[in-house]
N, C-alpha and C positions, 0 to 999 in steps of 0.2 A: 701511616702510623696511627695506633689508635689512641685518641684525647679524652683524659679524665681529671675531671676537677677535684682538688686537693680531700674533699670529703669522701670522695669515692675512693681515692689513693688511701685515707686513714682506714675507712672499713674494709678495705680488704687487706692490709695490714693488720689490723684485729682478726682478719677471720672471720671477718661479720659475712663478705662478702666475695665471690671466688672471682680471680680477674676473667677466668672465661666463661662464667656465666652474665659479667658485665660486659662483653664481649659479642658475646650471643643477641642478648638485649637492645646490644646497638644498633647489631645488624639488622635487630628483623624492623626498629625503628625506622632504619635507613629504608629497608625494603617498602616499610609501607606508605613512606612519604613520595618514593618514587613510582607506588602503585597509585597511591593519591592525584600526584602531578600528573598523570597519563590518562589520566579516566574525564571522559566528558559527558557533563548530567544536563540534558535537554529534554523540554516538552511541550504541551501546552494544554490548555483548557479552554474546551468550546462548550458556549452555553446556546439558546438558540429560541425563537419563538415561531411559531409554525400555524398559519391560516387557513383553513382546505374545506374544499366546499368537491362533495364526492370522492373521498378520501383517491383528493391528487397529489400528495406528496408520498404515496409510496413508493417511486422512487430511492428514498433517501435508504439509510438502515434504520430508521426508527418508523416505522411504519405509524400513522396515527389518524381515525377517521375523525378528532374532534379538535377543536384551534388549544395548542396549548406552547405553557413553557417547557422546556428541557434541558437540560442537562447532558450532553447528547456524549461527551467522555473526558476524562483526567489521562493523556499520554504521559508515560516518564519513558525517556530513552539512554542509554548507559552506555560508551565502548568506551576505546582504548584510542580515540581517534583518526584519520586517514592510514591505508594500511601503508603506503609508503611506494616505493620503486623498488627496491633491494630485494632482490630471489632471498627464499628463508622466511623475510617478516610476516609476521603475524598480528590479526586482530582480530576483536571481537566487536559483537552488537547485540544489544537486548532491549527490547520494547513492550511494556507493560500497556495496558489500555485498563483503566479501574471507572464502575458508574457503569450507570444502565445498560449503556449501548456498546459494554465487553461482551456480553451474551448473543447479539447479534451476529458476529464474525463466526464463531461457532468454533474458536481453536482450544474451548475450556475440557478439563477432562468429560466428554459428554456422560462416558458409562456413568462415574459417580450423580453428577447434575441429573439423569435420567433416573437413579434409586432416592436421589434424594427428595426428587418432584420440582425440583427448584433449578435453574440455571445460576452460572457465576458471574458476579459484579468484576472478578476479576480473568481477565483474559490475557494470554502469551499473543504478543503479534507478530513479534520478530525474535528470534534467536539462531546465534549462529555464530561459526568462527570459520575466518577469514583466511589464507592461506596464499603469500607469493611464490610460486613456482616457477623453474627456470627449465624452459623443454627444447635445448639446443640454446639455440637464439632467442628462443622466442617465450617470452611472461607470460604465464597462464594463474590465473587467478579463480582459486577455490574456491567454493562458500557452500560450507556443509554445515547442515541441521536447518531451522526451519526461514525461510525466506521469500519474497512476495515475488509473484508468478509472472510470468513474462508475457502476457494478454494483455490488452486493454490500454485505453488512453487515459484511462480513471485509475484511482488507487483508493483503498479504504481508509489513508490518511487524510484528517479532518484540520491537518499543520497546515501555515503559510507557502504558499507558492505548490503544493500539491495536486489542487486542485480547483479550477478557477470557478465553482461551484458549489454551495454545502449541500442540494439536492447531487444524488447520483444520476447517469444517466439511465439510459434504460436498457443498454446496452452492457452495464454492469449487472446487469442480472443472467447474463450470460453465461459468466465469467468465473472460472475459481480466483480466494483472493490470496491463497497462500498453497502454497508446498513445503511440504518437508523430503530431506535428498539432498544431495550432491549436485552441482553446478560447476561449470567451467568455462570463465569469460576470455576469450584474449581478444586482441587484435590483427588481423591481418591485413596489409596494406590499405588500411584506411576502413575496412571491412571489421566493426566490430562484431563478435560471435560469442553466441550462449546457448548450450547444450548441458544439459541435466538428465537424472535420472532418480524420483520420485516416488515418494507414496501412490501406489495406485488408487483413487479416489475422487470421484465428484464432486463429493463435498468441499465446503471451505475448511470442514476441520480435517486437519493432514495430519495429525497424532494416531489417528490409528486407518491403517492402510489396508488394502487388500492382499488378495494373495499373490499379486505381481507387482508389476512396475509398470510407470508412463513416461514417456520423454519430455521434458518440455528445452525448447530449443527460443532462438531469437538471433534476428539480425539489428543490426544498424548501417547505416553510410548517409556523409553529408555529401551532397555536391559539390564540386568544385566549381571557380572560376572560370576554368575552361567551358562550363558548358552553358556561360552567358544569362539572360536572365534568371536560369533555374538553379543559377550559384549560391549557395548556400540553402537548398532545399535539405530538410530531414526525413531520410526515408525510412520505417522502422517496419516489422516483422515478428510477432511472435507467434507459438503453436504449445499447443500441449497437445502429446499427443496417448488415443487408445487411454484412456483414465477411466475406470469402472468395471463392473465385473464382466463377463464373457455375456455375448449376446446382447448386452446394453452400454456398450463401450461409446465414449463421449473425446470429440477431439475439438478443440478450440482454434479459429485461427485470426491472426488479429492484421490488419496493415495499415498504417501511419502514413500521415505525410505530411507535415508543418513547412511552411513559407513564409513569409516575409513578403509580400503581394504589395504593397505601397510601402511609402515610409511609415513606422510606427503600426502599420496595420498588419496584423500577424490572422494567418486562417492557416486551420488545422482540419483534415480529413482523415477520421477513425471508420471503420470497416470491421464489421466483428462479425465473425462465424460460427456456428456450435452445429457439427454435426452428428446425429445418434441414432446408434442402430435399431433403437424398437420404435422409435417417435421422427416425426417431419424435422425437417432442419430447421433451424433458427438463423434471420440473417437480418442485421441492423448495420444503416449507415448513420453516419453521425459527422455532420458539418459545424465547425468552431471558429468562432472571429473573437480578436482581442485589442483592444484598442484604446490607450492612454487618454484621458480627458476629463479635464477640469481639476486635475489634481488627483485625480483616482482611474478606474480602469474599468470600462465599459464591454460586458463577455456578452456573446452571445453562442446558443447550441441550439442545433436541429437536430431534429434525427427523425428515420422511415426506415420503412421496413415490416419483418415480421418475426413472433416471437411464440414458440411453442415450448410448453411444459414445463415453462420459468415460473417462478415464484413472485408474479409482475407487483402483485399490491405490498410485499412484505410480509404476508401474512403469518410465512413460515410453511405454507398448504400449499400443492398445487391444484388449482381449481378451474372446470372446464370455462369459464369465459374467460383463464388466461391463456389461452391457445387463441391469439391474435394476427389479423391480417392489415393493411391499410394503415399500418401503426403509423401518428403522428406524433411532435413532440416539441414543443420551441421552451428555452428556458433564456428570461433577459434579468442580467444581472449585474450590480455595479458595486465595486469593491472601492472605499474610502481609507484614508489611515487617518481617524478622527486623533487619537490617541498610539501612543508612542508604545513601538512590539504590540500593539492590539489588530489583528485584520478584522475591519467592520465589514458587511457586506448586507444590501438586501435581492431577492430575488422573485420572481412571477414565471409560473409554471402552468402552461394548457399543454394534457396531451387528450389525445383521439382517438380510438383504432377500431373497425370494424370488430363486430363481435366479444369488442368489453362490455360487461355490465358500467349504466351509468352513462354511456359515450360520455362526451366531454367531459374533464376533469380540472380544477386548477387546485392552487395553490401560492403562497405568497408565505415568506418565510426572514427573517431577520436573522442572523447570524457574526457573534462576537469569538472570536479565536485568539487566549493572549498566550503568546508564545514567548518560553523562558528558556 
């Protein structure tokens, strides 16, 4: 039944006021308090000081040959919370990236940014709505419109626990870091599965597509107990596949494998692929240890391999001494929590590779991340 207090009761007895437009008023009150209650507002802001001697942190997405501060990005993130278990439910997600390093990802309207001469301070990184589907028995979970690609051991988020590094590797230069398209995740017997269908496109910016389509697909599976020390190994799988036009088509392929190798010592093996039709392949391994101490968490990354027609310094150009052989790469790093929701971390970067300008490269980098 609907509640109104006595003054409301006398105007609409005068006529001042009509009961079902107080009525109306209530509802949409009500609606918005229970859209309010549903919506969850998370982000954070990394700021960041960077040392390099042979512009060796281009790695990172801010490419920089001289020591400075940065401001590296302002994430705000928005949904409706966990989509839930219940065949029907729905959600959403939206991720803004605002500051310099929104123009780097490249998911801004490019055409405008290109007539304007100017790139955007503000960039889309995530958008998308969420979908539980019930096919037989078995939950199949949607995720249409734009959403982050199913390659890579790295992710373009600069958040806590995303990425045990603020330098990328360099095997993320591989990689696309977004898709826009359809995706379909379920489960089968322990076997998680992901299959999509995609803007056809190289680039990271997936707003505007080719004249077809690419797949991108992904596995998962943990080990079991049964199969004795390699109990609880993660073994992971993703592909993108045929992305670009006819003749110069690019397929991605990624493979994981996280353990638990001692107590508290965790080692991670990334393997990333990039094959293309008019250019040599591209093929990076990447060795990961992670290891609690002193109060804080002691990372370390290798990586070798070799790397053709990638964009290795950030430039935004591809440039013939980044067609590399011999590619080396060690990154040590140690993450603190000086301060409460802040991730501090510092790091030190040599890489190497046959046929860079420069050979040897480092880097040294400070990084504050306060997450809200």
């Amino acid at each position: 039944m609907m509640k109104m207090n006595k003054w409301t009761m006398a105007l609409a007895a005068a006529g001042v006021v009509s009961l079902s437009s107080v009525a109306q008023a209530q509802e949409a009150a009500a609606g918005a308090e229970a859209l309010a209650a549903s919506t969850t507002v998370s982000g954070y802001v990394s700021t960041s000081y960077t040392a390099v001697n042979d512009n060796g942190h281009g790695n990172t997405f801010r490419n920089t040959t001289n020591d400075r501060f940065a401001l590296d990005v302002v994430s705000l993130s928005i949904s409706n919370g966990d989509l839930g278990t219940e065949s029907g439910s729905a959600a959403y997600n939206l991720e803004l990236w605002l500051g310099p390093a929104a123009s780097d990802i490249g998911t801004g309207d490019s055409i405008a940014e290109t007539a304007a001469g100017s790139s955007s301070d503000v960039a889309l990184m995530e958008a998308n709505i969420e979908l539980l589907a019930g096919l037989g028995e078995q939950d199949v979970k949607l995720t249409i419109g734009q959403f982050a690609t199913t390659v890579g051991a790295e992710t373009y988020s600069y958040g806590a626990g995303d990425n045990a590094f603020h330098g990328r590797s360099l095997a993320f230069q591989l990689e696309p870091t977004h898709h826009t398209g359809v995706k379909a995740d379920t489960n089968l017997g322990g076997l998680d599965v992901t299959l999509g269908l995609v803007n056809d496109t190289t680039s990271a910016n997936t707003n505007h597509g080719g004249g077809s389509n690419a797949l991108v697909s992904g596995l998962g599976y943990t080990l079991g107990d049964s199969t004795g020390w390699l109990g609880g190994t993660e073994l992971t799988y993703g592909g993108v596949h045929d992305a670009g036009n006819e003749g110069s088509e690019v397929t991605n392929y990624y493979l994981g494998v996280t353990k638990e190798i001692v107590t508290d010592l965790t080692y991670s093996l990334a393997w990333d692929i990039r094959e293309t039709d008019d250019n040599p392949d591209s093929n990076v391994v990447g060795h990961y240890l992670s290891y609690p101490l002193g109060g804080g968490t002691l990372n370390l990354r290798y990586e070798h391999g070799n790397i053709n027609n990638a964009d290795l310094d950030g430039s935004g150009a591809v440039d013939t001494d980044e067609n590399v052989d011999g590619l080396e790469s060690i990154t040590i790093g140690y993450d603190y929590p000086i301060w409460t929701g802040v991730t501090s971390r510092v790091e030190f970067n040599q890489t190497d590779a046959t046929g860079k300008t420069g050979g040897a490269s480092e880097s040294f980098a400070v990084n504050l991340v306060y997450n809200f």
